[in-house]
ZAVEX-654147 format. One line per 4 residues: number of its first residue (from 1); for each residue x, y, z of N, C-alpha, C. Coordinates in steps of 0.1 Angstrom, whole numbers, m for minus. Example, Ala and Ser with C-alpha at 12.3 -4.5 7.8 and 13.67 -1.06 7.14 Angstrom:
<pts>
1	132:m57:78:123:m45:78:132:m33:78; 128:m22:71:137:m11:71:129:0:79
</pts>
This chain:
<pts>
1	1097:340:1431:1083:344:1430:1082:358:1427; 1088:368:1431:1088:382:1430:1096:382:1413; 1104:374:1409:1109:374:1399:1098:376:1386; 1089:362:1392:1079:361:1381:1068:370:1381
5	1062:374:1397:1053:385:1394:1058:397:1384; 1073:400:1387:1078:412:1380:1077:413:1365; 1079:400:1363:1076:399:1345:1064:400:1343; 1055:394:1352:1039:396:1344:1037:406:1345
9	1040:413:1356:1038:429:1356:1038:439:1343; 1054:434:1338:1060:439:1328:1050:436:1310; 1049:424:1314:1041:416:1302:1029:424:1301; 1025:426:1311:1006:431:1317:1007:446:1308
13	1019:449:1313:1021:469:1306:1021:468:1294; 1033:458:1285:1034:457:1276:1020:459:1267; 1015:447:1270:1002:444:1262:992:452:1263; 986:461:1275:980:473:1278:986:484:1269
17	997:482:1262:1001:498:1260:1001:494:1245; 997:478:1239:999:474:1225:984:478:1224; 975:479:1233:960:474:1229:958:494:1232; 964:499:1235:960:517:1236:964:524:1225
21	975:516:1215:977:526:1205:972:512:1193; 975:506:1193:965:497:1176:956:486:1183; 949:493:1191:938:481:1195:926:490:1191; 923:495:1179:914:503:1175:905:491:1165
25	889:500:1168:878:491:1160:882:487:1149; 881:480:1139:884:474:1128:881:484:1113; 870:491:1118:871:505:1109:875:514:1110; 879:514:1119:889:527:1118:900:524:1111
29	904:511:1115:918:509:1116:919:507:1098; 907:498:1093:907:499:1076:908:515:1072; 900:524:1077:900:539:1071:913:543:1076; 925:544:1084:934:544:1086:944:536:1071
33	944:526:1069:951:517:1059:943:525:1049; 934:524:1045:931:530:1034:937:552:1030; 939:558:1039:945:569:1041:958:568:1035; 959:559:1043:980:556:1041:981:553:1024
37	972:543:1021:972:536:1008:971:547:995; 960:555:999:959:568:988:964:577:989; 976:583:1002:986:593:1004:997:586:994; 1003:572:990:1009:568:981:1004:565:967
41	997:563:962:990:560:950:988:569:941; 984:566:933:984:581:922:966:578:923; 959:585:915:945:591:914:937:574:913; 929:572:922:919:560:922:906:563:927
45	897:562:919:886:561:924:879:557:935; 874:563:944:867:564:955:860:552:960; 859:539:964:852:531:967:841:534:972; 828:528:968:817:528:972:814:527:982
49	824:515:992:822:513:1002:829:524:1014; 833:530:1013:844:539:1017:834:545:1026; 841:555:1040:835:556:1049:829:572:1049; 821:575:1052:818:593:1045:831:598:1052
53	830:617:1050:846:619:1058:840:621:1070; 829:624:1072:832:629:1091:833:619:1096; 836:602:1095:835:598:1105:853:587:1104; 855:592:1094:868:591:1092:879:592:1098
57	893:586:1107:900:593:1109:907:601:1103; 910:613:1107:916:625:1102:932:621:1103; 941:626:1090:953:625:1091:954:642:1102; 974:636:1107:977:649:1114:984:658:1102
61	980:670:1108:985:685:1099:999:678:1089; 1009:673:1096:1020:671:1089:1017:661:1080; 1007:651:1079:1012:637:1072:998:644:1055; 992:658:1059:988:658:1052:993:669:1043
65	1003:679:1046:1010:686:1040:1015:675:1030; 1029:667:1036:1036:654:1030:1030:646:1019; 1010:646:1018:1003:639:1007:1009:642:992; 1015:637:984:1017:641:971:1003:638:963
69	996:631:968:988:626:957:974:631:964; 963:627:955:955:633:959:943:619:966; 939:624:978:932:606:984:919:603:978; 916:611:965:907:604:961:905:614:946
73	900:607:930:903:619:920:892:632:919; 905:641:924:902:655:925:894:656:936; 893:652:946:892:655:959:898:666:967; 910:667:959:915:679:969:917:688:962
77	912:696:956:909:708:944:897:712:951; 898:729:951:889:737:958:877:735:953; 877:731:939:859:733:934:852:718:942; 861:707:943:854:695:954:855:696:969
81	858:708:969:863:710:989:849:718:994; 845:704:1008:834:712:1010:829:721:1016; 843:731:1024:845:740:1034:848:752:1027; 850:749:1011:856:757:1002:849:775:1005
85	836:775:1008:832:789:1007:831:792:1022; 832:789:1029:839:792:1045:853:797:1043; 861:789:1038:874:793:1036:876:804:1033; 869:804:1016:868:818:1009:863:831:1018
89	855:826:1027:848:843:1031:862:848:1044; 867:836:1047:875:845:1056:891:849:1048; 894:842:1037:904:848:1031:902:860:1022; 886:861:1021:884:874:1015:885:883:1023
93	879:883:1039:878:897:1043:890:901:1046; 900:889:1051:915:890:1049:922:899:1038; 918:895:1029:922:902:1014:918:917:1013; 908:918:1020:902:932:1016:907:941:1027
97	911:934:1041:918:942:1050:934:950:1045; 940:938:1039:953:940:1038:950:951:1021; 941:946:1009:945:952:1003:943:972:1007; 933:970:1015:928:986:1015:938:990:1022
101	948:985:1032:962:993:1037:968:995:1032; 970:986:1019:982:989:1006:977:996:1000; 964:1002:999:959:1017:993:962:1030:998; 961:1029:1015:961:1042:1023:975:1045:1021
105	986:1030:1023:1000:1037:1018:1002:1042:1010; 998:1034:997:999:1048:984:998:1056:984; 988:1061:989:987:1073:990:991:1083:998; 998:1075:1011:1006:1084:1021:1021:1089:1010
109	1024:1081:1000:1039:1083:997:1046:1074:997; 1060:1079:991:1070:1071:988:1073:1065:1006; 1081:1073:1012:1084:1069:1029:1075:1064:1033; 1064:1064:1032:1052:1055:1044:1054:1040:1034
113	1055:1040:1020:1053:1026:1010:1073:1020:1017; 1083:1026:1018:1094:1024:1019:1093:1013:1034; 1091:1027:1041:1085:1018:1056:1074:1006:1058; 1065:1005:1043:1059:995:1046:1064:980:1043
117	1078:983:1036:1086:972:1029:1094:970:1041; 1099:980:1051:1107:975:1059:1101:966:1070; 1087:971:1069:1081:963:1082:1075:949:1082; 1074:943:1061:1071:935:1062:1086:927:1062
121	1098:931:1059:1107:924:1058:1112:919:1070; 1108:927:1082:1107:922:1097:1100:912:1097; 1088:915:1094:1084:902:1097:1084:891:1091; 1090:892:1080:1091:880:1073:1104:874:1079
125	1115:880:1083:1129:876:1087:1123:868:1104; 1113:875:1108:1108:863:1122:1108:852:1118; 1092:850:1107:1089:838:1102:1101:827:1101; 1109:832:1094:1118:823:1087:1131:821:1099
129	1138:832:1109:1146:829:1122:1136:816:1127; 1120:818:1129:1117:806:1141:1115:797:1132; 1118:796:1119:1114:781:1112:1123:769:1117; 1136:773:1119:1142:761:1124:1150:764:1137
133	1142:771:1145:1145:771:1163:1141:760:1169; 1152:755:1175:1147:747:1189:1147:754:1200; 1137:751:1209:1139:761:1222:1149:756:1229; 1152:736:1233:1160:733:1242:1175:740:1237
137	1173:744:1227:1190:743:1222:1192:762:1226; 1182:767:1220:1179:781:1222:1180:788:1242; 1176:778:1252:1176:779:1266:1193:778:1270; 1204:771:1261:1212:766:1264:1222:777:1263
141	1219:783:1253:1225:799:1246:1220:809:1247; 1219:818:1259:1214:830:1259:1223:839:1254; 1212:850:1244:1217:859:1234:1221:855:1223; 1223:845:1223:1221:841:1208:1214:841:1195
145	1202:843:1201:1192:846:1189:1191:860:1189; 1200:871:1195:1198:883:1196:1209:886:1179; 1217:877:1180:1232:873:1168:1222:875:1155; 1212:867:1150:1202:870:1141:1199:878:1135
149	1195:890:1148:1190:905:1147:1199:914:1142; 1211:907:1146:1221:918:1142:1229:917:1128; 1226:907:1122:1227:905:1112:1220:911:1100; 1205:909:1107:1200:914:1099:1199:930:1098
153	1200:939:1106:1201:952:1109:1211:956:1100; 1220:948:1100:1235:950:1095:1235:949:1079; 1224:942:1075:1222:940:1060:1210:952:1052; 1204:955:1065:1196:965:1064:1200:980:1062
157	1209:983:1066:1218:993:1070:1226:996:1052; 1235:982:1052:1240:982:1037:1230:984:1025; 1219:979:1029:1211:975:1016:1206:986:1013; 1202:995:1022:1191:1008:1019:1205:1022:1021
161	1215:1017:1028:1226:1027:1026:1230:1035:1012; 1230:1017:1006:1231:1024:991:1222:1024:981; 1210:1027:987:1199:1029:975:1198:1042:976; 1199:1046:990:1187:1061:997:1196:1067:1000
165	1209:1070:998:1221:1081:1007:1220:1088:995; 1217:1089:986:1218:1103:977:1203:1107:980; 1198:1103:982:1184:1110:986:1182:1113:1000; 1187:1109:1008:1191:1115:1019:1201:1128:1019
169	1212:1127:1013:1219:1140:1010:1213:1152:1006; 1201:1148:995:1195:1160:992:1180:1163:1002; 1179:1155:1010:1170:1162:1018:1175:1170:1030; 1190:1172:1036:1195:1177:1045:1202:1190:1039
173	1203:1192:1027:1212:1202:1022:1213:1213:1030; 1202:1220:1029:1194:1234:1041:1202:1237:1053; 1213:1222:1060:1219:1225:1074:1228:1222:1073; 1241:1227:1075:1255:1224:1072:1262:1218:1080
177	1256:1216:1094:1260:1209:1102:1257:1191:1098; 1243:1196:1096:1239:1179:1097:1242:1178:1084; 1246:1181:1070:1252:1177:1054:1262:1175:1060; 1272:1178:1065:1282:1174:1067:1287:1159:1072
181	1278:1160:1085:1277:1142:1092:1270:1134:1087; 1256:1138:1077:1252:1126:1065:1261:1124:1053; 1268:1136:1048:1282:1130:1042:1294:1121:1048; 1294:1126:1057:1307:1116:1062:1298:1102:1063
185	1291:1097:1066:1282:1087:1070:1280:1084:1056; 1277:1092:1046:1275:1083:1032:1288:1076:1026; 1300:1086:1026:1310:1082:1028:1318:1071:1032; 1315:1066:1045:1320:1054:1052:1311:1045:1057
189	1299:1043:1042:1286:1033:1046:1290:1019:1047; 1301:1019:1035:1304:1005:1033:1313:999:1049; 1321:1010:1052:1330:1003:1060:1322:999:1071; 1315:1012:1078:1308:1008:1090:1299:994:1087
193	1292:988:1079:1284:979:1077:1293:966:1080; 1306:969:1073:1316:957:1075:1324:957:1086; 1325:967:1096:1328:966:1108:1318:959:1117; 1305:965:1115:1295:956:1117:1294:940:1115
197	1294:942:1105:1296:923:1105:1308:916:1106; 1318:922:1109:1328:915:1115:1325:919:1133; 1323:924:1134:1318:924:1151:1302:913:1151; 1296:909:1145:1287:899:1145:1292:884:1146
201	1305:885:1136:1312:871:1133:1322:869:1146; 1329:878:1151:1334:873:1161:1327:870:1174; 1314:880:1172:1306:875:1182:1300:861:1183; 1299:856:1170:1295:841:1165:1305:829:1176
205	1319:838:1168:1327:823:1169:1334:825:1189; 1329:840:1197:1326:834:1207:1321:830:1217; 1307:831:1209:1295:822:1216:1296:808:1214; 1305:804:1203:1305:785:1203:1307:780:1215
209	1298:766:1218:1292:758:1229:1298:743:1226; 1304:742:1234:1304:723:1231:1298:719:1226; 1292:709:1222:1282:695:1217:1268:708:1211; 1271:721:1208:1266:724:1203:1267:735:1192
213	1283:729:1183:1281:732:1174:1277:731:1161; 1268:724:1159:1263:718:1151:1253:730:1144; 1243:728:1158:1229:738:1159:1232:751:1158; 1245:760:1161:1250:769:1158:1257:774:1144
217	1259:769:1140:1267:765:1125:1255:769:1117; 1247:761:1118:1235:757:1106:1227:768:1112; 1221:778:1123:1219:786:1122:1223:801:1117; 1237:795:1120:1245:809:1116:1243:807:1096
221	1243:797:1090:1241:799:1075:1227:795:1073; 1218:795:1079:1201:800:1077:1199:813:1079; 1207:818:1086:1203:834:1089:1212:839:1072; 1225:837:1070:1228:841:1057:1221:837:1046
225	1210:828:1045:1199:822:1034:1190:833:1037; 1187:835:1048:1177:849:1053:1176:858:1048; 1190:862:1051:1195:878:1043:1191:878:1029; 1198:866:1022:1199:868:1009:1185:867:1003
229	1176:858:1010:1165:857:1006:1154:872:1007; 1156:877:1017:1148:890:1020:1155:901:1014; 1167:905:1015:1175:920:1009:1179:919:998; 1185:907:991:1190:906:975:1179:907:968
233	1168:899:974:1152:907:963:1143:918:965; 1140:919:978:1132:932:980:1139:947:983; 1151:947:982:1159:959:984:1157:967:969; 1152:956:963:1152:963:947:1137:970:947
237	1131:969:956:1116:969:958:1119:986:957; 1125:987:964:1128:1002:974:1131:1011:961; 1143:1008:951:1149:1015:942:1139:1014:928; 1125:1011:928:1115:1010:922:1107:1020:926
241	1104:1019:939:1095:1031:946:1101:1044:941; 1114:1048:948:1117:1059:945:1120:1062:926; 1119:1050:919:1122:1057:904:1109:1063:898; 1097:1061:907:1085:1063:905:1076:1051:907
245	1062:1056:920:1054:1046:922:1051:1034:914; 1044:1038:906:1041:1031:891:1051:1015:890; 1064:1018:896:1074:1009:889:1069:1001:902; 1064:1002:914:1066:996:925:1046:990:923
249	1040:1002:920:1024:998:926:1019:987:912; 1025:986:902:1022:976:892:1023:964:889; 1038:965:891:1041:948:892:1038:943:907; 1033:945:916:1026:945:929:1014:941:931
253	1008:950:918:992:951:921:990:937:910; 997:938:900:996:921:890:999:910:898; 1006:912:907:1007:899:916:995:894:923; 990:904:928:979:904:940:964:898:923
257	962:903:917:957:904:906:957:887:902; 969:882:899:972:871:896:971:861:910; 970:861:915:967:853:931:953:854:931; 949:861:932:931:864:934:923:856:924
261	930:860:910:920:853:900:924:837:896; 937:834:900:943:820:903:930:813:911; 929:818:922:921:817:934:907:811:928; 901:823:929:885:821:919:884:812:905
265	893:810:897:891:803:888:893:790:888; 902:784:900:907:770:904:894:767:916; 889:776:920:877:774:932:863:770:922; 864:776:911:848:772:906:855:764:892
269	862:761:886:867:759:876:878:744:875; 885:747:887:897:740:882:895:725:890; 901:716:878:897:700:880:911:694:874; 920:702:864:935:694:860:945:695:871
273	954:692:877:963:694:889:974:702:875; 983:707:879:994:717:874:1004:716:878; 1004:714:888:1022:704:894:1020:704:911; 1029:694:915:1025:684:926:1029:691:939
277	1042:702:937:1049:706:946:1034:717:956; 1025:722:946:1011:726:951:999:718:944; 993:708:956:981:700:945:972:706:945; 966:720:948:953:725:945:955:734:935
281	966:736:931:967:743:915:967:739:907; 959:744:896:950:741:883:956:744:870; 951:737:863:956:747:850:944:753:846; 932:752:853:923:762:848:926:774:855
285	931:775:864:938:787:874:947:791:868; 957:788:864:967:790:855:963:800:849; 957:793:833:953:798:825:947:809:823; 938:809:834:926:825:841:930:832:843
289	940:830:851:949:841:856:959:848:848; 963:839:841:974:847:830:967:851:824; 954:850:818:947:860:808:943:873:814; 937:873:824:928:881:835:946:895:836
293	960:888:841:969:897:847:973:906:830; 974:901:819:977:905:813:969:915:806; 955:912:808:948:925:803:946:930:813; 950:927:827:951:940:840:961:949:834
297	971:944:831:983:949:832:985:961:819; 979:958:810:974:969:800:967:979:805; 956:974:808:948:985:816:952:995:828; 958:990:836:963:995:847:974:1004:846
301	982:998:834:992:1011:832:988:1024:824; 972:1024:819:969:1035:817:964:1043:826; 956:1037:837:951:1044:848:962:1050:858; 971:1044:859:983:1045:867:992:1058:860
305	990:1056:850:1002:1065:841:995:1082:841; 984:1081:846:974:1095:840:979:1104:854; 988:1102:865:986:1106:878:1003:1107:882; 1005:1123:881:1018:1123:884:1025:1119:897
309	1018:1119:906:1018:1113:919:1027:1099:917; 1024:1091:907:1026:1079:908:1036:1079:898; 1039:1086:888:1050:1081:879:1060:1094:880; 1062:1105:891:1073:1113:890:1082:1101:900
313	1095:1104:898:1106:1100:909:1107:1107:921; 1113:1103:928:1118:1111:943:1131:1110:942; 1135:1122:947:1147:1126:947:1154:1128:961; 1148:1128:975:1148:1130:982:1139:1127:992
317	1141:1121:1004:1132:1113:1011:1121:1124:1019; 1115:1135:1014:1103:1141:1018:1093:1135:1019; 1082:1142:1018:1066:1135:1011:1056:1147:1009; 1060:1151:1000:1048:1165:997:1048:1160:985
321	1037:1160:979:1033:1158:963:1042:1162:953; 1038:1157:943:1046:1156:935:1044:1160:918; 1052:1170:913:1047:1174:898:1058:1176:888; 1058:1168:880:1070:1165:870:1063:1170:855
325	1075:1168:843:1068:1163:829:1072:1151:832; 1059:1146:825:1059:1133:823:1066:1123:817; 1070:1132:801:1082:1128:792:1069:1119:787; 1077:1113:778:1070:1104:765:1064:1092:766
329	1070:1088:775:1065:1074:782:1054:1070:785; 1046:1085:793:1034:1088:794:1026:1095:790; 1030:1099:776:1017:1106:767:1010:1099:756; 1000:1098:754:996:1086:752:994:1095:729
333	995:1080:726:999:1083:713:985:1078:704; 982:1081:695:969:1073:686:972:1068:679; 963:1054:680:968:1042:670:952:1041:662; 953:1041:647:938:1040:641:936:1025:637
337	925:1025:637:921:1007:636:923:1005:619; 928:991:615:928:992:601:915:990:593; 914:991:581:903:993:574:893:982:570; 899:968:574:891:958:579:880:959:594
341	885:970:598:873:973:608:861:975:602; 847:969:600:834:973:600:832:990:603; 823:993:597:818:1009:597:811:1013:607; 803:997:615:797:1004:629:800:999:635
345	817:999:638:825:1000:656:823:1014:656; 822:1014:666:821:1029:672:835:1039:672; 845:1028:675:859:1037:677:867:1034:663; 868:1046:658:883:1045:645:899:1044:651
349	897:1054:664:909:1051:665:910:1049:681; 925:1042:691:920:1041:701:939:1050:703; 938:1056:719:947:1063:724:956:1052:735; 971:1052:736:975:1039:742:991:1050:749
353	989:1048:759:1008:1048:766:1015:1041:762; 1031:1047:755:1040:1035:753:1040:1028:766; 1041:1034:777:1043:1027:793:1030:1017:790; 1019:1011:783:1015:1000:783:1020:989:777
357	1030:994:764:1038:981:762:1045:976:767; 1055:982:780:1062:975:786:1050:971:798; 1037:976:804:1037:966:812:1030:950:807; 1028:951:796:1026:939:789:1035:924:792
361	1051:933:793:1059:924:795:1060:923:812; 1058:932:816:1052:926:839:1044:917:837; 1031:921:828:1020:908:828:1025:899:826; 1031:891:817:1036:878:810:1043:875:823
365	1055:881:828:1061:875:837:1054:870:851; 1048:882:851:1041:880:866:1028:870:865; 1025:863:855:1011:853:850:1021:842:850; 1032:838:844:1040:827:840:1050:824:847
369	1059:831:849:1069:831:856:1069:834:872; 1065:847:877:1062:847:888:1057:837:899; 1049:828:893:1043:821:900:1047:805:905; 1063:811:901:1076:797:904:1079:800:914
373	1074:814:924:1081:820:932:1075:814:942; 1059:807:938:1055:801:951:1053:788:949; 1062:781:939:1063:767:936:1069:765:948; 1084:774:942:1095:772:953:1091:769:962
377	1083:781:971:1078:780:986:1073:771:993; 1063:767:983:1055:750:986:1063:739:988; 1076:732:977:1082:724:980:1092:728:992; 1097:742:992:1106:747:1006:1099:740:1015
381	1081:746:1020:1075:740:1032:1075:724:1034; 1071:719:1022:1071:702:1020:1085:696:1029; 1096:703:1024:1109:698:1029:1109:702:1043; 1103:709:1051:1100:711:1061:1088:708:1074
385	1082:701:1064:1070:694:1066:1062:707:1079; 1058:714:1066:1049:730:1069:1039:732:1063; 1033:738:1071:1018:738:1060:1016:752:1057; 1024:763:1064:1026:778:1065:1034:781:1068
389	1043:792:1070:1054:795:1073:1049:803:1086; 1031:808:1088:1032:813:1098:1017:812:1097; 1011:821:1110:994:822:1107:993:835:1108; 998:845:1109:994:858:1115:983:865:1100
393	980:861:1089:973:862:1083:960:852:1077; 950:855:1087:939:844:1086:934:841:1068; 936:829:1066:930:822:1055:939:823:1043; 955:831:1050:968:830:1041:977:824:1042
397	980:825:1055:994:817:1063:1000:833:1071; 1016:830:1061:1022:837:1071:1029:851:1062; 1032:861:1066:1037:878:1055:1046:868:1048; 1053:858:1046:1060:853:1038:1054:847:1029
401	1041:835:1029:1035:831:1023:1029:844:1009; 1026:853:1016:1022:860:1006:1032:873:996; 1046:871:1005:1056:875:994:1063:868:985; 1060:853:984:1072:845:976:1075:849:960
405	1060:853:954:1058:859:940:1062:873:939; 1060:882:951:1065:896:950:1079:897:948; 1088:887:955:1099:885:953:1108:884:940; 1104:879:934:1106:871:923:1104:884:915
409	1089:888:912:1089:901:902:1094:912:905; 1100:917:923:1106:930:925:1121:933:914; 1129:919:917:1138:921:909:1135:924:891; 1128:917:888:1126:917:874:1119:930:875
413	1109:934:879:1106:944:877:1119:961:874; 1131:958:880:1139:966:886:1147:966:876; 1148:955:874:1164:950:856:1154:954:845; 1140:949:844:1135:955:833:1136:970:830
417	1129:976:842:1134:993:838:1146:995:839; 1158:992:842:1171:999:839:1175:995:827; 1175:985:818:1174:980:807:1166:985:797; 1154:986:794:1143:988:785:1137:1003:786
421	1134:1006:797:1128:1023:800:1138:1033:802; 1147:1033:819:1151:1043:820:1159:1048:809; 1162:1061:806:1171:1069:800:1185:1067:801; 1201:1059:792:1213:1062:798:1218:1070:792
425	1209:1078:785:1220:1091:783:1222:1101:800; 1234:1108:799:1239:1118:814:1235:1128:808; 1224:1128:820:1218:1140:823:1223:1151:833; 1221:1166:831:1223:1177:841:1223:1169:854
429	1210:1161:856:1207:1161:872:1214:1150:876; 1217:1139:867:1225:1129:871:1240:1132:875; 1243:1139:867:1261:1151:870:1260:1155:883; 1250:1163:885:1248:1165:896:1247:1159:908
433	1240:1147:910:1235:1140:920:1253:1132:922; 1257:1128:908:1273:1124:913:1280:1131:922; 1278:1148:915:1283:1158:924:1284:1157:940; 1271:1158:942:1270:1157:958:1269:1145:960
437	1271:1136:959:1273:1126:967:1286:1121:967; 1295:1122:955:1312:1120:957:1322:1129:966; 1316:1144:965:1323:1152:966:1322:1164:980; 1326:1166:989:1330:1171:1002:1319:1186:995
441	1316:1191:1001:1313:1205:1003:1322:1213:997; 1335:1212:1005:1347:1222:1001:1353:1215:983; 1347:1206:980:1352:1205:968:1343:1208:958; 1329:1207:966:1320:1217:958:1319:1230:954
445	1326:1242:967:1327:1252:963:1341:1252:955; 1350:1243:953:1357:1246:944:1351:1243:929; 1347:1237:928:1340:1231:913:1334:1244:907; 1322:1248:917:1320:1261:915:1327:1272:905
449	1337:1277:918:1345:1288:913:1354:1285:900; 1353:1272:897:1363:1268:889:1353:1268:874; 1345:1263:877:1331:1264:861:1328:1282:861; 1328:1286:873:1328:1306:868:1338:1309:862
453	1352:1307:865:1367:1313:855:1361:1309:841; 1361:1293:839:1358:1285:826:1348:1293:820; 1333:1298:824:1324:1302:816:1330:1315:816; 1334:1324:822:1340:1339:821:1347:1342:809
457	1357:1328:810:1369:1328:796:1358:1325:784; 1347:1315:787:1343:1317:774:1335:1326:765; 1322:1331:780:1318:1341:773:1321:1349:765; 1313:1359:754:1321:1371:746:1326:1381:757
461	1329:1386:756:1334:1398:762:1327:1413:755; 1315:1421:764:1307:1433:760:1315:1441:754; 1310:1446:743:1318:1463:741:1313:1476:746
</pts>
């Protein structure tokens, strides 16, 4: 008898716990089937009969990231979203916070713009350490996630060791104590880095945990996707800054340029989808944007180019202003209109920087290509079933969300001018800069005395 009560018991839960998760009204349960049915399907018309959305069940955050398709045609494109200008007011004031600090740093200088790349690369390297933390596994291994940090410090260390140690050398020259120990130190940047990361790796292999190395393994090569992802592209960022602002605040400002007007033109405009890995991107966004960045990008290199502030180099990690010749790059040349011009345009001839023909070619890249940088990111999140990499920027996501394109153009930005712009002829100051940074002090004063005998012998000799 207790046998049988025990089964009804059992039976009784069963069936109570079938009728709590699909014992739902009959419409819901159709608006449920119908969800499921247009998360798979390609673009179908809306049924008449269909339920308005407020009273619709709502998919969860993940099964709507996961949507490839769109649940109803062009439903999910900003110009049919009906929260669309809510959204916008808070991604604007968003936009206007962040852009106006990327102003005040320009104008602090190269070191305050340097430090602002370091700070976002912190925080982007969070983002991406807590994308695939477990805490139970994380409780199990204390200090372990400290292993992360040190890695990355350690790539941080190499990466700016050898961008900024000749510019470091020449800002200490004045004290011979401290040139001395930033020479030795520029000297043995590489090793110490690799002492470094071999004290990281051993530290790796002896923190391994029984039945937990799996979770350790695959963190230890997400943290190396980390590195490569954050310091193989934005370390170029840095060696842009110092060759002159201009090379850093352009292909920067075309990004932000081409995001914004992507934005606005797929918000009021765009109705074609443009690929699936992001379904609210347009080709009318597309299209807008690439026209809009490429006549920024003309424009802007003349405004930019008129301000020695922004196009001398740094030589040295100070921050007092700055006054160079410009050189040719930035003197702007006259081009006359041909004689198919009508007699009342007003301008015969117009004045142009060669520095706008090359940013012609930022524009192109940063309108067409760039913007694979946040395909990537989209299908990265999808495989992760993410809908941000983070929230700490309202109505953006996460500091990574809004670097994935900066990425992408730092480098190009960086091959293009050493290729196309900078100068390879050797120069005085380049001899130079070899000078002090290969060579000890004491082999400086020999070099010295040694170019005085040489010019001595060659001079004439007075009568």
């Amino acid at each position: 008898m207790r046998l049988k009560t025990s089964l009804w018991q059992i039976e009784k839960l069963k069936e109570m716990h079938r009728e709590n998760n699909i014992g739902d009204p009959p419409s819901n349960s159709t608006t449920r089937l119908r969800h499921r049915k247009r998360a798979n399907e390609a673009c179908i018309p809306e049924s008449p009969t269909a339920l308005p959305p407020d009273k619709a069940t709502p998919l969860s955050p993940a099964r709507q990231v996961l949507t490839d398709a769109p649940k109803s045609c062009g439903s999910h494109f900003l110009v049919n979203d009906r929260n669309k200008y809510k959204s916008m007011l808070i991604r604007t004031y968003s936009s206007i916070r962040m852009i106006g600090g990327f102003i005040f740093t320009i104008y602090m200088g190269h070191m305050y713009i340097w430090l602002l790349v370091v700070g976002i690369q912190i925080l982007m390297a969070n983002e991406l350490f807590n994308l695939l933390r477990r805490a139970n596994e994380d409780r199990q291994l204390p200090g372990f996630r400290n292993l992360n940090w040190h890695f990355f410090f350690t790539a941080m260390l190499f990466t700016y060791g050898r961008f900024l140690s000749q510019h470091l050398v020449n800002t200490i020259t004045t004290d011979k104590l401290l040139y001395r120990l930033v020479s030795w130190i520029v000297k043995y940047q590489m090793f110490i880095c690799y002492f470094l990361y071999i004290a990281g790796f051993v530290w790796f292999i002896l923190t391994l945990k029984k039945r937990m190395y799996k979770y350790q393994f695959s963190q230890y090569a997400w943290t190396h996707m980390i590195l490569l992802m954050v310091f193989a592209q934005s370390s170029f960022t840095v060696a842009n800054i110092f060759e002159g602002i201009l090379w850093f605040l352009l292909p920067t400002s075309l990004i932000i340029i081409n995001d914004i007007t992507a934005y606005f033109f797929g918000f009021f405009f765009g109705r074609t989808p443009l690929i699936k890995l992001s379904p609210k991107k347009t080709w009318e966004g597309f299209i807008g944007a690439s026209v809009t960045t490429i006549f920024s990008a003309f424009v802007l290199a003349n405004v930019f180019g008129r301000f020695q502030w922004l196009t001398c180099p740094r030589k040295d990690l100070s921050t007092g202003w700055l006054s160079c010749d410009p050189g040719p790059m930035f003197k702007p040349e006259l081009y006359y209109f041909p004689g198919w011009v009508p007699p009342w345009f007003p301008w015969k001839e117009i004045s142009i920087m060669p520095v706008q023909w090359h940013a012609l070619a930022l524009g192109l890249f940063a309108s067409i290509i760039a913007p694979f940088g946040g395909f990537f990111a989209s299908g990265f999140k999808r495989a992760f079933k993410l809908k941000d990499f983070g929230d700490s920027i309202p109505g953006h996501g996460g500091i990574t969300d809004r670097m994935d394109c900066q990425m992408v153009i730092a480098v190009f930005a960086y091959i293009y001018y050493q290729s196309f712009v900078m100068s390879q002829n050797l120069s005085v100051e380049v001899i130079l800069n070899q000078i002090l940074r290969n060579l000890s002090l004491e082999d400086q004063q020999l070099l010295y005395m040694q170019l005085g005998k040489i010019f001595e012998e060659r001079l004439p000799v007075p009568y």
